[in-house]
mmCIF file of the N, C-alpha and C atoms, coordinates in Angstrom:
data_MODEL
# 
_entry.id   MODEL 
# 
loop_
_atom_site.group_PDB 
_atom_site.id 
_atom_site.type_symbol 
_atom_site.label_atom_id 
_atom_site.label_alt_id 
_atom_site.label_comp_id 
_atom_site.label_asym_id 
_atom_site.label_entity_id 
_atom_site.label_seq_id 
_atom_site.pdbx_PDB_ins_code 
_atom_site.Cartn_x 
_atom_site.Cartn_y 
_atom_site.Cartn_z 
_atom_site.occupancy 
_atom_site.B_iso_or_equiv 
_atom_site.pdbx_formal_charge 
_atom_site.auth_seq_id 
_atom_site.auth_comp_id 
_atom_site.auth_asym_id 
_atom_site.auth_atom_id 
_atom_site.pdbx_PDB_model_num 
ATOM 1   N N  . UNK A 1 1  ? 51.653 72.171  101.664 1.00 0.00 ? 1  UNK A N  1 
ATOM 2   C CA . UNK A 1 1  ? 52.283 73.143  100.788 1.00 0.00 ? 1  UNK A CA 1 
ATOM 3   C C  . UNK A 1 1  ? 53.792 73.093  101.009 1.00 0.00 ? 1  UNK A C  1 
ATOM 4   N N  . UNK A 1 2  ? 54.432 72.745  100.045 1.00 0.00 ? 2  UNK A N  1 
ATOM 5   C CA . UNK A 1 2  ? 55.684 72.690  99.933  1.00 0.00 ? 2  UNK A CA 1 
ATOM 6   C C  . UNK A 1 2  ? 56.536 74.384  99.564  1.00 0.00 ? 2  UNK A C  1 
ATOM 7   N N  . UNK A 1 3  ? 57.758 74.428  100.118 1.00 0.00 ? 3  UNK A N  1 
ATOM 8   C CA . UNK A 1 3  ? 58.399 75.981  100.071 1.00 0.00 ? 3  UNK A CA 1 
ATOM 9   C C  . UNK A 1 3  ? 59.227 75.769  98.393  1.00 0.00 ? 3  UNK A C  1 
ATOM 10  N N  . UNK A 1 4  ? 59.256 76.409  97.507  1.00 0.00 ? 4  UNK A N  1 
ATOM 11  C CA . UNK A 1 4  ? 60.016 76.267  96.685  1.00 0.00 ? 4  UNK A CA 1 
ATOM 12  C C  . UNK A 1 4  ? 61.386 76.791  96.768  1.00 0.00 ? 4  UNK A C  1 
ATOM 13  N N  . UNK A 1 5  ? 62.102 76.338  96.210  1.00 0.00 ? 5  UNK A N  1 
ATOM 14  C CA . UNK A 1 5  ? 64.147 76.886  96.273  1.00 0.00 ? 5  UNK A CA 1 
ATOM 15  C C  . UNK A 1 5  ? 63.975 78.009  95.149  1.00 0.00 ? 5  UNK A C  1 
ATOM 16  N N  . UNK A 1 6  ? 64.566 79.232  95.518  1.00 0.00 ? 6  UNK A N  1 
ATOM 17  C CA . UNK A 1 6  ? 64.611 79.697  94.179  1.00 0.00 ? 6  UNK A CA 1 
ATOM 18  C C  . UNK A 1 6  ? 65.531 79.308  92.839  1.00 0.00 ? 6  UNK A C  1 
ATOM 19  N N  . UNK A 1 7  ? 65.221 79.977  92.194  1.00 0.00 ? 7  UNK A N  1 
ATOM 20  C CA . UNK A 1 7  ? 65.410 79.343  91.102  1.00 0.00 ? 7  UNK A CA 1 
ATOM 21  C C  . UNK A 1 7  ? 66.901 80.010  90.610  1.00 0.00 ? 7  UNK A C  1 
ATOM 22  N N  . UNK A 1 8  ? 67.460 80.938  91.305  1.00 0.00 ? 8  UNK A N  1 
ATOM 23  C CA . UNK A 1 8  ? 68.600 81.923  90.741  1.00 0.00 ? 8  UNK A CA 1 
ATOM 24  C C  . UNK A 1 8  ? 69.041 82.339  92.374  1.00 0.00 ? 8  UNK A C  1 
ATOM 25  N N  . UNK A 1 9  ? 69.677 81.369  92.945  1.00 0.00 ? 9  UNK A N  1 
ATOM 26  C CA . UNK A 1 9  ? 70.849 82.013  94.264  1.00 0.00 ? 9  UNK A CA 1 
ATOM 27  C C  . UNK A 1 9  ? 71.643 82.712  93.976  1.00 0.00 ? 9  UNK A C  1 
ATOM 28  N N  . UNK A 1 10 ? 71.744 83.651  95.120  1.00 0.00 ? 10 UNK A N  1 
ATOM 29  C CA . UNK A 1 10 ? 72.946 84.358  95.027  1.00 0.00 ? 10 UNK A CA 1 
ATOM 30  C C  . UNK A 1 10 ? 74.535 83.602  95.369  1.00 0.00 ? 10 UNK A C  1 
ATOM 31  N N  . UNK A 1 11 ? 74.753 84.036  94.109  1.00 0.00 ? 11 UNK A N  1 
ATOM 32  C CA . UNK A 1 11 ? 76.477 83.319  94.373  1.00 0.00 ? 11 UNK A CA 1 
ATOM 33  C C  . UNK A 1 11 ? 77.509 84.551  95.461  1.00 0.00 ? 11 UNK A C  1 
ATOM 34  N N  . UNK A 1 12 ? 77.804 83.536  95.778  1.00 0.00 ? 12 UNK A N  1 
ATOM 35  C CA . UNK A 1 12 ? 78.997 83.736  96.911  1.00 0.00 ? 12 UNK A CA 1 
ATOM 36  C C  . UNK A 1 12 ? 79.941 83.338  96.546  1.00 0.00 ? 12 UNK A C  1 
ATOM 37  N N  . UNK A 1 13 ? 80.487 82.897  95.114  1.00 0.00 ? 13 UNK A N  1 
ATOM 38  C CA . UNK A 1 13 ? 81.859 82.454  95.235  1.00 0.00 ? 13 UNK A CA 1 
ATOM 39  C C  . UNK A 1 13 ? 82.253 83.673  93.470  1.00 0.00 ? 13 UNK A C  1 
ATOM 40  N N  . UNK A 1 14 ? 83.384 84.055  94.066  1.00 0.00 ? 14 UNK A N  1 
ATOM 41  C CA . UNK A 1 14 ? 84.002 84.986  92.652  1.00 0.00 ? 14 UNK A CA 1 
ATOM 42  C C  . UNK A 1 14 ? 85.105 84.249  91.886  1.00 0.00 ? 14 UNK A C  1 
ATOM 43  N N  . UNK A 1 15 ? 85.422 83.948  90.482  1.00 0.00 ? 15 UNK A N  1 
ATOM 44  C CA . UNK A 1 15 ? 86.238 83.972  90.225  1.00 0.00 ? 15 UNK A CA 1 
ATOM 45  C C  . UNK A 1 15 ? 87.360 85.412  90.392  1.00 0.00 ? 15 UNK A C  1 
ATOM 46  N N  . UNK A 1 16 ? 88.379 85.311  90.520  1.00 0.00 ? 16 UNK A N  1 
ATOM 47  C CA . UNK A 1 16 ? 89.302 86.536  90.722  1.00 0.00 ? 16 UNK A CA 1 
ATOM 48  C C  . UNK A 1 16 ? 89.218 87.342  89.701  1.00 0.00 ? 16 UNK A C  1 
ATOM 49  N N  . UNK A 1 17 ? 88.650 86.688  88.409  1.00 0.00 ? 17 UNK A N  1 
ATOM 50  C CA . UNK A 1 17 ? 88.627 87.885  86.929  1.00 0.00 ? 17 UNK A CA 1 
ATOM 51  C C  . UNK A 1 17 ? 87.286 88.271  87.156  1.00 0.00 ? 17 UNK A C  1 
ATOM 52  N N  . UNK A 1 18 ? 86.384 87.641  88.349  1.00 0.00 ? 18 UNK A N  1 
ATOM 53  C CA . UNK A 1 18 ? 84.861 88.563  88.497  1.00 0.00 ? 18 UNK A CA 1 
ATOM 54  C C  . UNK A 1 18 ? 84.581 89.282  89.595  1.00 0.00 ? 18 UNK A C  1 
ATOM 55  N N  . UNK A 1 19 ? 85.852 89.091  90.556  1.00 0.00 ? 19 UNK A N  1 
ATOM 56  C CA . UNK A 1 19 ? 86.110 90.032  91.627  1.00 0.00 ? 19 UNK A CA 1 
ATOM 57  C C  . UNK A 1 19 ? 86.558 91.021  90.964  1.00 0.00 ? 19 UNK A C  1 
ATOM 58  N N  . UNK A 1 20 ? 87.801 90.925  90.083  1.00 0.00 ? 20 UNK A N  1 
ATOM 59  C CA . UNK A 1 20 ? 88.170 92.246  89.539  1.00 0.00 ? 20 UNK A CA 1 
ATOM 60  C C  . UNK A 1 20 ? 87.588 93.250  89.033  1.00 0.00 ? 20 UNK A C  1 
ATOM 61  N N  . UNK A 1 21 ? 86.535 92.241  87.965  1.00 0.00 ? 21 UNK A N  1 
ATOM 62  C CA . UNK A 1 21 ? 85.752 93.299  87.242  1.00 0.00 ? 21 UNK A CA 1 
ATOM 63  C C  . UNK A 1 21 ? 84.817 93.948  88.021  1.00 0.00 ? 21 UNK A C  1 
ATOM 64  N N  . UNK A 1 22 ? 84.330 93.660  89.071  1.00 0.00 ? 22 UNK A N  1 
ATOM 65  C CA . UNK A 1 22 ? 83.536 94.257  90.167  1.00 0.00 ? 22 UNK A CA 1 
ATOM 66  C C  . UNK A 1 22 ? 84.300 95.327  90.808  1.00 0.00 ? 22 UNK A C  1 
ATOM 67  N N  . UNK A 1 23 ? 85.254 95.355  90.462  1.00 0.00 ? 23 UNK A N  1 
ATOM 68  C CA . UNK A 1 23 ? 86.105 96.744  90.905  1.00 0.00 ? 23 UNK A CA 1 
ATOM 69  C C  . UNK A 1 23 ? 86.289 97.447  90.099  1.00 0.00 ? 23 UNK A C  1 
ATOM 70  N N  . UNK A 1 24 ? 86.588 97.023  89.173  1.00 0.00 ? 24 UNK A N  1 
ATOM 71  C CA . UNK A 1 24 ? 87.082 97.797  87.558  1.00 0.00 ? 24 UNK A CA 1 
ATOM 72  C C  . UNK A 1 24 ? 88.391 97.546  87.795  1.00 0.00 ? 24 UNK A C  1 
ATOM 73  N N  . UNK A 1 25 ? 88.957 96.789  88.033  1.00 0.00 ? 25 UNK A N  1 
ATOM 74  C CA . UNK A 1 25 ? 90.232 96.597  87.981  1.00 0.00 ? 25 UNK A CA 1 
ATOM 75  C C  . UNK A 1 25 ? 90.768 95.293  87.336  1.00 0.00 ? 25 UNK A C  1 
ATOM 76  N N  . UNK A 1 26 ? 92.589 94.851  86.838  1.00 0.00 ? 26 UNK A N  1 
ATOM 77  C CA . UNK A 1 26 ? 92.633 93.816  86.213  1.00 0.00 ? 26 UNK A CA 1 
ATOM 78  C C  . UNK A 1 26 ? 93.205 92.709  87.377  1.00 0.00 ? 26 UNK A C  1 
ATOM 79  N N  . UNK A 1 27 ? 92.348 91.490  87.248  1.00 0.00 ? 27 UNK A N  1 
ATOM 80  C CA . UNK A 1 27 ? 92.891 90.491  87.881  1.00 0.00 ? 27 UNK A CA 1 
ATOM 81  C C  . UNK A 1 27 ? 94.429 90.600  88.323  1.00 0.00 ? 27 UNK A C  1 
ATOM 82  N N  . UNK A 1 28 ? 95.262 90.766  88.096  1.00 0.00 ? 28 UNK A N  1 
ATOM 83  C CA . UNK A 1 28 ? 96.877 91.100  88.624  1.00 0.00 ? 28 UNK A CA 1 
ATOM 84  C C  . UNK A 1 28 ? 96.849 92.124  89.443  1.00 0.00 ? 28 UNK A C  1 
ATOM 85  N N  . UNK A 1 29 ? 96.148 93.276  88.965  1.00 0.00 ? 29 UNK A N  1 
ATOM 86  C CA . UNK A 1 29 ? 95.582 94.202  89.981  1.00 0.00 ? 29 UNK A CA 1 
ATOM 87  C C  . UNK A 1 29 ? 95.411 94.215  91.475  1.00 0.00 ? 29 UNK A C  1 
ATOM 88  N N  . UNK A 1 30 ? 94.052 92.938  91.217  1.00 0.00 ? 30 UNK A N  1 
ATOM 89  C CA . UNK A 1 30 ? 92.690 92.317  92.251  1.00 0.00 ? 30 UNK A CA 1 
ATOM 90  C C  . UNK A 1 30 ? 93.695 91.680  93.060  1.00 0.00 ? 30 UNK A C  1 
ATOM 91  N N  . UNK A 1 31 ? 94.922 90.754  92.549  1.00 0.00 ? 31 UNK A N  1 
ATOM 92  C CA . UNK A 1 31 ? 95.660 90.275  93.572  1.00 0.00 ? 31 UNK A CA 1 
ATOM 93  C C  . UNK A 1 31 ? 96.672 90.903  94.321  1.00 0.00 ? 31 UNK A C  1 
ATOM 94  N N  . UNK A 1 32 ? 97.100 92.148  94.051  1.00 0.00 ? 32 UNK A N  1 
ATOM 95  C CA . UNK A 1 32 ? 97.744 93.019  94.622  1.00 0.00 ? 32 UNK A CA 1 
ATOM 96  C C  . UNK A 1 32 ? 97.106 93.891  95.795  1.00 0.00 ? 32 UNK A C  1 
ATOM 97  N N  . UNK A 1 33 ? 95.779 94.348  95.160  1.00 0.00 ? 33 UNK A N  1 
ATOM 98  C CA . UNK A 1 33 ? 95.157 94.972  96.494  1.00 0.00 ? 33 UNK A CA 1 
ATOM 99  C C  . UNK A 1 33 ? 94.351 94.069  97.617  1.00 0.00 ? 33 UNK A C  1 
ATOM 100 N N  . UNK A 1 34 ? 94.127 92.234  96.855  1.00 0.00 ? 34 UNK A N  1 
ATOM 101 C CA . UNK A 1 34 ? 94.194 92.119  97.876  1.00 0.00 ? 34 UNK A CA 1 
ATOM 102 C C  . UNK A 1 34 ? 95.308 91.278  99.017  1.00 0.00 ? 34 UNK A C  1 
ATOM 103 N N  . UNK A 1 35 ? 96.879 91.583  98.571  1.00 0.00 ? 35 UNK A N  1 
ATOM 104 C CA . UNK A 1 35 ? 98.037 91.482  99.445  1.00 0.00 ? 35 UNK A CA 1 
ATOM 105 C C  . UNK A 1 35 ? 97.961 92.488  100.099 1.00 0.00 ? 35 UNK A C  1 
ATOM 106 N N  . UNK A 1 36 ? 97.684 93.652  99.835  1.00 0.00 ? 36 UNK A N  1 
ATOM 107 C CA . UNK A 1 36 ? 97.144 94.675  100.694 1.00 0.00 ? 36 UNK A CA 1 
ATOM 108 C C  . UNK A 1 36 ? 96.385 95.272  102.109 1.00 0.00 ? 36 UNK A C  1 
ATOM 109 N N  . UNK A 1 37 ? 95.359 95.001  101.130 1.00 0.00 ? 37 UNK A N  1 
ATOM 110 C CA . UNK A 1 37 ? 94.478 95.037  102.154 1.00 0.00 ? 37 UNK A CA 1 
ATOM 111 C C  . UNK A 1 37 ? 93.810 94.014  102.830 1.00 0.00 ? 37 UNK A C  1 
ATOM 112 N N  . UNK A 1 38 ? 94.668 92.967  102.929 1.00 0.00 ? 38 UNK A N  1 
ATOM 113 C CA . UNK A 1 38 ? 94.206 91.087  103.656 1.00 0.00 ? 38 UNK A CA 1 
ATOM 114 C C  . UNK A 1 38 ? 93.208 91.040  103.466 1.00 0.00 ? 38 UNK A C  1 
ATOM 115 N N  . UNK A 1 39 ? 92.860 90.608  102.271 1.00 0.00 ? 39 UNK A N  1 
ATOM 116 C CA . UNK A 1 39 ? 92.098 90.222  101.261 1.00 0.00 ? 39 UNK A CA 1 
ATOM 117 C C  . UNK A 1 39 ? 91.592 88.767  101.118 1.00 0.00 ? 39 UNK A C  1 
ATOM 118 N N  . UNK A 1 40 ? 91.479 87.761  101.971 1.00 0.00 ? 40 UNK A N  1 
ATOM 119 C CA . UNK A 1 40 ? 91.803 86.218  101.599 1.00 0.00 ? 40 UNK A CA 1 
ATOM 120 C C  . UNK A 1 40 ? 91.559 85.557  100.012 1.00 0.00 ? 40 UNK A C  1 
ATOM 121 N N  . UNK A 1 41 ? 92.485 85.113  99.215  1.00 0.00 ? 41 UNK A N  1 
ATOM 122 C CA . UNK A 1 41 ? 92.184 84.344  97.987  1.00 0.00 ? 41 UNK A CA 1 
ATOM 123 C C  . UNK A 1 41 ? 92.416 83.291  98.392  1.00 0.00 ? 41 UNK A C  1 
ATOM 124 N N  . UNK A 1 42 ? 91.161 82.075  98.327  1.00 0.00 ? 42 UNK A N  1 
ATOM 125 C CA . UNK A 1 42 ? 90.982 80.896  98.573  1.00 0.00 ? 42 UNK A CA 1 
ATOM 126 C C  . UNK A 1 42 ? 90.880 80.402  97.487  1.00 0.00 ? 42 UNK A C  1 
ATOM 127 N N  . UNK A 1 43 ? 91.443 79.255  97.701  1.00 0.00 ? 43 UNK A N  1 
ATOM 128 C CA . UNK A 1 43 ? 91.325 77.656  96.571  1.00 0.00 ? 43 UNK A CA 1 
ATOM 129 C C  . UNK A 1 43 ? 90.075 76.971  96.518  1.00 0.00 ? 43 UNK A C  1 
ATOM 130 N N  . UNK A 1 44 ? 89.431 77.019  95.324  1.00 0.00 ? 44 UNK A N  1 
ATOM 131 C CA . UNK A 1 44 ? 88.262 76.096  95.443  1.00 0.00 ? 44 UNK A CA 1 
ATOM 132 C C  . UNK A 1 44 ? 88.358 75.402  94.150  1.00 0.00 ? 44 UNK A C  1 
ATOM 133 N N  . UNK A 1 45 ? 88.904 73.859  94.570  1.00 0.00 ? 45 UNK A N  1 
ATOM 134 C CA . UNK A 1 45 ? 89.445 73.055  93.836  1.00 0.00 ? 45 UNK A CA 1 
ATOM 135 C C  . UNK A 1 45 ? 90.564 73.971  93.641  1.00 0.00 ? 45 UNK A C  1 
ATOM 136 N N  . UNK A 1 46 ? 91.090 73.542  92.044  1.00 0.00 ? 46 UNK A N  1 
ATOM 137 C CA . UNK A 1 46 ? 91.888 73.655  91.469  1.00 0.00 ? 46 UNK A CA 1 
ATOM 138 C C  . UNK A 1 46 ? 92.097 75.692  90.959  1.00 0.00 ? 46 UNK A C  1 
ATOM 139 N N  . UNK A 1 47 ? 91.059 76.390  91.114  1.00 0.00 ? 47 UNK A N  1 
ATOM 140 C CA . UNK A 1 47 ? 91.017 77.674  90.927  1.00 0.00 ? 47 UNK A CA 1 
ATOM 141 C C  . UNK A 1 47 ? 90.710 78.756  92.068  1.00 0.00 ? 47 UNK A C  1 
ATOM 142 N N  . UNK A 1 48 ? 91.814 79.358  91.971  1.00 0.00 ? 48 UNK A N  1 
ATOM 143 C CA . UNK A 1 48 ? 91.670 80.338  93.161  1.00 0.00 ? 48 UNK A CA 1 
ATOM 144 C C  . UNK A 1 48 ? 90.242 81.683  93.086  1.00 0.00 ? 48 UNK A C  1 
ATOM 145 N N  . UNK A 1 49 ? 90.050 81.997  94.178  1.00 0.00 ? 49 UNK A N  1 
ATOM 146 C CA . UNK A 1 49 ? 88.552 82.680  93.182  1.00 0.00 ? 49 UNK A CA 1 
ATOM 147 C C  . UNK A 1 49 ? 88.195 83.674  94.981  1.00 0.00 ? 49 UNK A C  1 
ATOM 148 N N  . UNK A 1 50 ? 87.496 84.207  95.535  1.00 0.00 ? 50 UNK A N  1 
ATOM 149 C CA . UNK A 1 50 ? 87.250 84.774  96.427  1.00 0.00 ? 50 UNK A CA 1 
ATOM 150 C C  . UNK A 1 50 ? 85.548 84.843  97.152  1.00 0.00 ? 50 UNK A C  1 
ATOM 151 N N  . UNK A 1 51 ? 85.560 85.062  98.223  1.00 0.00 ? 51 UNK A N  1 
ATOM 152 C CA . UNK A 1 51 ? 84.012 84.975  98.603  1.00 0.00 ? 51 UNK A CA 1 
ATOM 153 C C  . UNK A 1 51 ? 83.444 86.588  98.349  1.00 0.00 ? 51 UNK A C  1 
ATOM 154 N N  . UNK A 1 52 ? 82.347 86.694  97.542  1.00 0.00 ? 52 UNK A N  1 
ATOM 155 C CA . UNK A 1 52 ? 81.728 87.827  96.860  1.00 0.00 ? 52 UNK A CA 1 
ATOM 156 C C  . UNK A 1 52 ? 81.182 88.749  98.548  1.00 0.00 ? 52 UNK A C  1 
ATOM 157 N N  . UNK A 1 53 ? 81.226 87.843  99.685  1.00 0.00 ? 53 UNK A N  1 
ATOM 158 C CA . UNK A 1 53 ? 81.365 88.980  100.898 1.00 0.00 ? 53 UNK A CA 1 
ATOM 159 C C  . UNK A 1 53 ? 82.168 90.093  100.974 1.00 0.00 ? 53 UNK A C  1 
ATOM 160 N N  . UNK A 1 54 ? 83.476 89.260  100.465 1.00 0.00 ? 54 UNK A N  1 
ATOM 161 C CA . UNK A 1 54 ? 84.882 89.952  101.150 1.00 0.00 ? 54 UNK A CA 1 
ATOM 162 C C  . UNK A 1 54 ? 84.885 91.063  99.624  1.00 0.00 ? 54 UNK A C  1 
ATOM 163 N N  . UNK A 1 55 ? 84.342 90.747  98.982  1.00 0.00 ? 55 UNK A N  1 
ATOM 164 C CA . UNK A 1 55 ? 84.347 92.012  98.230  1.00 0.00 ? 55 UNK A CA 1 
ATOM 165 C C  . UNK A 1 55 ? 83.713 93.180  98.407  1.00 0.00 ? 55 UNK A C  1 
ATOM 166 N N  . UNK A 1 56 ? 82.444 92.700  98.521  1.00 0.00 ? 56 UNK A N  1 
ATOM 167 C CA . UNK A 1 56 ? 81.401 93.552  98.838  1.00 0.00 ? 56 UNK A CA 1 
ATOM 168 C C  . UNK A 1 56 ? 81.977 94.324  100.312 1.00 0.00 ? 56 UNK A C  1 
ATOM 169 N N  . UNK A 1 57 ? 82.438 93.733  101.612 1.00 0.00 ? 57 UNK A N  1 
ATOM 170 C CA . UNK A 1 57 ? 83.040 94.598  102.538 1.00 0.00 ? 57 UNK A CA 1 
ATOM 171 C C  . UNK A 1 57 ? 84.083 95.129  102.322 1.00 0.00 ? 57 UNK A C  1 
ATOM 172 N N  . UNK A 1 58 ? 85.209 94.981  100.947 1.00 0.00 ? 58 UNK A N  1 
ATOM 173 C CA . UNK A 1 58 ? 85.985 96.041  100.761 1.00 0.00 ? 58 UNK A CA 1 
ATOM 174 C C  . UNK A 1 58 ? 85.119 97.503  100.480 1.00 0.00 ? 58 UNK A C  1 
ATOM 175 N N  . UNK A 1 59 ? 84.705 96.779  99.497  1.00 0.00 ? 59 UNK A N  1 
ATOM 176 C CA . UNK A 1 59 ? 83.676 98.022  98.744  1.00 0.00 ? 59 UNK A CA 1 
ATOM 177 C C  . UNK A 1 59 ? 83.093 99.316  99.552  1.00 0.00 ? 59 UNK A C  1 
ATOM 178 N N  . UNK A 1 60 ? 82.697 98.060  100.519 1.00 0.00 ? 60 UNK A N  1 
ATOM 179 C CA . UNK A 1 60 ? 81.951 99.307  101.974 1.00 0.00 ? 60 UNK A CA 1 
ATOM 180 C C  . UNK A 1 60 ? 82.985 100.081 102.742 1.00 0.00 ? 60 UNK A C  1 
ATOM 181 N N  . UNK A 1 61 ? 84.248 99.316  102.819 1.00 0.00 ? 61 UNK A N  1 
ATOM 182 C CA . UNK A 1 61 ? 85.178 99.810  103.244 1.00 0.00 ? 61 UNK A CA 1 
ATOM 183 C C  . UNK A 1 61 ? 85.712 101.273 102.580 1.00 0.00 ? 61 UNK A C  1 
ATOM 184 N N  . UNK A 1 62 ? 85.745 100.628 101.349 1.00 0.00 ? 62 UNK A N  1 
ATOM 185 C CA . UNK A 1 62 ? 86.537 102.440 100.530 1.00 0.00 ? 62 UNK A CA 1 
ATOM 186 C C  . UNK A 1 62 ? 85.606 103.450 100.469 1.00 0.00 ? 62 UNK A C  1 
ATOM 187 N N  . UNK A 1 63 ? 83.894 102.998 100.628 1.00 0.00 ? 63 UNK A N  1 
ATOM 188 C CA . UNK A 1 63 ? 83.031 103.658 100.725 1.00 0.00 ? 63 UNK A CA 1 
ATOM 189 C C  . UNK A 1 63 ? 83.133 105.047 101.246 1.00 0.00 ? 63 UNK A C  1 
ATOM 190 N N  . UNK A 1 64 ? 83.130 103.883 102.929 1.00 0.00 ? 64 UNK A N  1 
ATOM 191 C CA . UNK A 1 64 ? 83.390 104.647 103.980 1.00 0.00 ? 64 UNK A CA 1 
ATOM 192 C C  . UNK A 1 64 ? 84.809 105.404 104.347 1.00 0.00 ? 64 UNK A C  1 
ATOM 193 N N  . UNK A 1 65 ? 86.056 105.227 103.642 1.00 0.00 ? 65 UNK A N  1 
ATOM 194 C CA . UNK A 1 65 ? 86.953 106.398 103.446 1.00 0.00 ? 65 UNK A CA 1 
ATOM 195 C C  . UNK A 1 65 ? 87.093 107.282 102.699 1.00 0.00 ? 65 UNK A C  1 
ATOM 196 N N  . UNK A 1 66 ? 86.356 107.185 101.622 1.00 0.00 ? 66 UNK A N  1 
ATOM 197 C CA . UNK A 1 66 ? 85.700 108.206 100.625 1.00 0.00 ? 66 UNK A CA 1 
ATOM 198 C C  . UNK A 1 66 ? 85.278 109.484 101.580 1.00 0.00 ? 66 UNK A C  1 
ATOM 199 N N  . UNK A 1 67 ? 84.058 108.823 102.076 1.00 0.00 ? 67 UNK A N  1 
ATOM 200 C CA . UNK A 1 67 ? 83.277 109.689 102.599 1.00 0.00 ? 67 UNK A CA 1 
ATOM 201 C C  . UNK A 1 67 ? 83.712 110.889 103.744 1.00 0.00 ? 67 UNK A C  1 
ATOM 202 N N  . UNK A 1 68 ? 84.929 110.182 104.798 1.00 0.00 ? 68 UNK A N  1 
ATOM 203 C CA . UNK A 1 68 ? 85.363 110.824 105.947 1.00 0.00 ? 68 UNK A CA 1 
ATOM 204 C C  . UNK A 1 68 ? 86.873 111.875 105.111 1.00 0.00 ? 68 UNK A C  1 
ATOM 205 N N  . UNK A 1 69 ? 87.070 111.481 103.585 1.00 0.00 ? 69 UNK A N  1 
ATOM 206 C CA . UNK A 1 69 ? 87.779 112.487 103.526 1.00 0.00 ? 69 UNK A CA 1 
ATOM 207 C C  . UNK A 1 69 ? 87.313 114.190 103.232 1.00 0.00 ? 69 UNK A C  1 
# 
């Protein structure tokens, strides 16, 4: 019995206009907060774009200052 691959991985790589929109914010925006808050925007190839981690742990991040105010 062979394991099958699924058929729909989760992506890990964002373009910066799909990081943004995951914030609700505009790409010019997305690159400002993240000069901010050291954010890494990496090059892959020729288009800069971000790892859908580092979003997701901002996310948890403002979460969690939400909450303690």
């Amino acid at each position: 019995m062979t394991a099958r691959m699924p058929t729909d991985p989760p992506r890990e790589w964002l373009t910066i206009r799909e990081a943004a929109g995951r914030l609700g914010i505009s790409p010019s925006g997305f690159r400002g907060l993240a000069k901010r808050e050291g954010i890494a925007v990496l090059r892959r190839g020729s288009r800069p774009g971000e790892r859908s981690t580092e979003v997701d742990a901002y996310l948890d991040r403002a979460r969690l200052d939400r909450r303690t105010w």
